[in-house]
C-alpha positions in Angstrom: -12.0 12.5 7.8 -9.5 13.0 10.7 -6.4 15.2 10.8 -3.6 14.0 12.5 -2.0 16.7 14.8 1.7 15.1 14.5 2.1 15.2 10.4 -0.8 17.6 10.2 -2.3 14.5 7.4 -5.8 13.6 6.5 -7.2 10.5 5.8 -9.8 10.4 2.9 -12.8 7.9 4.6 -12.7 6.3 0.5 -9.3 4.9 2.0 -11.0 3.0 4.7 -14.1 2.3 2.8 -11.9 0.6 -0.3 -10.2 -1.2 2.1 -12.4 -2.9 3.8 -13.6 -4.0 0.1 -10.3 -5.5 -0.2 -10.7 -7.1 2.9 -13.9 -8.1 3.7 -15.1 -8.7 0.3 -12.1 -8.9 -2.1 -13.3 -6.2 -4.6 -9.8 -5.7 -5.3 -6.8 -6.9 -6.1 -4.4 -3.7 -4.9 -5.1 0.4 -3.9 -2.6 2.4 -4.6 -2.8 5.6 -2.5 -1.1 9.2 -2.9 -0.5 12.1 -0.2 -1.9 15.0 -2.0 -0.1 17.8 -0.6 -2.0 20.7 -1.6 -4.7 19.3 0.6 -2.6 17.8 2.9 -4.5 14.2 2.4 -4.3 10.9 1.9 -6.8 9.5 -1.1 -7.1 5.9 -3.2 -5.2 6.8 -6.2 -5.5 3.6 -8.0 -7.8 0.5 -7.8 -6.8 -3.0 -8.6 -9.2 -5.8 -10.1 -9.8 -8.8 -8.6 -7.9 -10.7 -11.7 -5.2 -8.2 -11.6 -1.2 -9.8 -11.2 1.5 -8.7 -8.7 3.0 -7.3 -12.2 0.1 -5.1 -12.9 0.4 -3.8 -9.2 4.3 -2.7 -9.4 3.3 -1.6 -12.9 1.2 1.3 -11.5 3.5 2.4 -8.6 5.2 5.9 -10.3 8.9 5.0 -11.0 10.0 8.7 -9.8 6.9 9.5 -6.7 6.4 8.2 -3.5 3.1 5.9 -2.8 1.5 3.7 0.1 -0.3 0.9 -1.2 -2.0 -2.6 0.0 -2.2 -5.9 -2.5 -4.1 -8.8 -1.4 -1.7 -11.6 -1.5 -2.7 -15.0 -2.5 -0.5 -17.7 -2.5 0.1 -21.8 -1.2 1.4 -22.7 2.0 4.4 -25.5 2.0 1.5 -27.4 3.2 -0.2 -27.0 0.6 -2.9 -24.7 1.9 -4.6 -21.8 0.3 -3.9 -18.3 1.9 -3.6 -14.9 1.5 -2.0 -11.9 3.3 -2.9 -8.3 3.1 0.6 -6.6 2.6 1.5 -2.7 3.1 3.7 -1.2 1.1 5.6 2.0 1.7 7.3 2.8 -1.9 9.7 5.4 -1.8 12.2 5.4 -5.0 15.4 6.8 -4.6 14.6 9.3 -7.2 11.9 10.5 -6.0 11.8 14.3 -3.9 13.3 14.6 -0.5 10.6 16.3 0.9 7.5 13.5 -0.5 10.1 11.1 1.0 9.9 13.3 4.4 6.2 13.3 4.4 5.2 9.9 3.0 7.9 8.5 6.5 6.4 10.5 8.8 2.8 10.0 8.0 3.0 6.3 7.3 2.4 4.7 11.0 -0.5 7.2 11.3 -1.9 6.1 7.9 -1.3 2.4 8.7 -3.5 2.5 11.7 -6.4 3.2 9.9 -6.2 0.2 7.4 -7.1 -2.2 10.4 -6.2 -6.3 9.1 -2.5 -5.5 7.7 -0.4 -8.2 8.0 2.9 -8.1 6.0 5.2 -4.2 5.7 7.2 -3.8 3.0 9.6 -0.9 2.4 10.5 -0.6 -0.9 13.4 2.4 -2.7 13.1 0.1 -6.2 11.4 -2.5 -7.9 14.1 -5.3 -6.5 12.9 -4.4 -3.1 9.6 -5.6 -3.8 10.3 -8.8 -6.1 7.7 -11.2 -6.2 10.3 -13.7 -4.7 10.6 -11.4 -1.1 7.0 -11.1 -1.4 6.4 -14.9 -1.5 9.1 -15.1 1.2 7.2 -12.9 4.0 3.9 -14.4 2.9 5.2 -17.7 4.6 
């Protein structure tokens, strides 16, 4: 676990581990991670099945709380090839507090840096943001 002198934020090593599951081996679909702030740490809040859909993913981002989180991305190139892209999102509703939306911005980079093999950043303030169709759209 390493602190990071600019936001003062931790990274929980079960962040790294699960993601090099999701990478390497494709144990999971999506993570969902959360900044707990009483510890001042990131940790995996939420893991996704292999089988899960795009729609169970949005389904367990918090409507009103800010999250981080990485889905594996499979999809069809327009030449008909098989692909996938490991996608970062950065979900920050509108209704969510101003400070959470202070701390998830400034520790994001920081936290992205340690999930080495992102390809695709999404910022997202509501569902639309982060439509299936945009999602298919930066995958190409």
């Amino acid at each position: 676990m390493q602190a990071n002198s600019a936001s003062g934020m931790a990274v929980h090593d079960d962040c790294k581990l699960k993601f090099l599951e999701l990478k390497a081996k494709r144990n999971h679909r999506f993570i969902v991670f959360k900044i707990d702030e009483k510890i001042q740490q990131v940790t995996v809040e939420k893991l996704g099945s292999p089988t899960a859909s795009y729609q169970d993913f949005t389904d367990s981002l918090p409507a009103n709380e800010c999250r981080y989180a990485v889905f594996d991305f499979d999809f069809t190139t327009n030449e008909n090839c098989q692909k996938s892209k490991i996608f970062f999102f950065a979900w920050a509703p509108d209704t969510s507090r101003v400070r959470s939306k202070m701390l998830y911005a400034s520790s994001k980079d920081r936290f992205k840096r340690e999930l080495d093999g992102i390809q695709v950043e999404l910022q997202a303030t509501d569902p639309g943001e982060m439509s299936l169709d945009i999602v298919k759209a930066r995958a190409l």
